[in-house]
N, C-alpha and C positions, 0 to 999 in steps of 0.2 A: 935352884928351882925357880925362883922370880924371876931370873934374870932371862931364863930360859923359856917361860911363860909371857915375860914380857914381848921379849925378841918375835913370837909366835905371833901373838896380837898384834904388834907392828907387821908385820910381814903380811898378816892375811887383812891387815884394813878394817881391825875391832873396835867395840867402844870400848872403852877404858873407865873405870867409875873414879872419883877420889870423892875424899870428905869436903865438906865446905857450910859453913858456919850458916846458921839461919839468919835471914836479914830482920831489922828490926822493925816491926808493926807497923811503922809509920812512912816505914819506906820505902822506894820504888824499887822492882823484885831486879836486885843484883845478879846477872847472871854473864859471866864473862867466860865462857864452856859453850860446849854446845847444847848441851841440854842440862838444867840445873830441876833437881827433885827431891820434895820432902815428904816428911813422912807425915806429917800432918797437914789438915786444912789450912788455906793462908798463909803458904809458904812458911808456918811453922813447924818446930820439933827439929828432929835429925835430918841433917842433907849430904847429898852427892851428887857428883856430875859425872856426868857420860860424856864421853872424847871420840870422838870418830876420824879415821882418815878415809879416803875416798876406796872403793871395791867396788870390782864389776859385778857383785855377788851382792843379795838380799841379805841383811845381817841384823841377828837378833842379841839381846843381851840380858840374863839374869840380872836384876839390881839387887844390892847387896843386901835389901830389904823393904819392905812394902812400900811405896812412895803414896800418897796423896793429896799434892800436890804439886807442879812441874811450869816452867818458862824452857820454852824452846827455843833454841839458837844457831838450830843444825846446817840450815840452809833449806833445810825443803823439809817436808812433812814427816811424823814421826808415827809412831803408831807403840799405845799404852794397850798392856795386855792383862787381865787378871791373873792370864794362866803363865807360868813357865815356860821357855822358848823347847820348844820341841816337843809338846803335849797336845797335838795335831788339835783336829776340831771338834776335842772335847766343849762341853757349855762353858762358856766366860764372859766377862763383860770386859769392854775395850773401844779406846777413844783415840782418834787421830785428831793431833794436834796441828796446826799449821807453823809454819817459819814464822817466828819472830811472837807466835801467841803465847800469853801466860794464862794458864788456869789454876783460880783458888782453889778451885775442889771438882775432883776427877767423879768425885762419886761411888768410887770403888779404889780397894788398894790396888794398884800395880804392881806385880812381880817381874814385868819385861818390858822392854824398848826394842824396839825394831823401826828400819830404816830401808827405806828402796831407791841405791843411787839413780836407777834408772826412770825413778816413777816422776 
């Protein structure tokens, strides 16, 4: 079943989350992914990264838990959702981030990443 989820994601040009260790307080925000997010302010607490490969299609991503915090590395602008990807334009709060910017604190938890290769 992963293997076969995996292979999908590849094929259609998804992010990808994996775990990755919180950097330390004094340090400058490690982020070698293209988008690295935590769950607290300050790039602390629990973190994951988001992996993308290139799609001619707009692509959203559920994270595997609320982030607030995030360094972007995508190549171009990201877009933090409060709401779940596919919860049209219910009320939420949401911040586009730009290439290469990190913020300590989003202000609200994040449940989705989204990316527009064409934007």
């Amino acid at each position: 079943m992963r293997v076969l989820m995996f292979a999908a994601a590849m094929a259609l040009g998804l992010f990808a989350v994996f775990p990755l260790p919180a950097p330390p307080a004094s340090a400058s925000v490690p982020c070698d992914r293209d988008a690295c997010l935590w769950s607290g302010d300050n790039f602390t607490g629990e973190a994951q990264v988001a992996v993308h490969t290139d799609s001619a299609e707009n692509y959203c991503l559920n994270l595997s838990f609320p982030a607030r915090s995030v360094a972007n590395r995508v190549g171009r602008e990201v877009l933090l959702s409060s709401n779940p990807c596919g919860s049209g334009p219910t009320p939420h709060e949401y911040r586009y981030v730009g290439n290469g910017e990190d913020v300590p604190a989003l202000g609200f938890e994040a449940r989705s990443i989204s990316w527009c290769p064409s934007c």
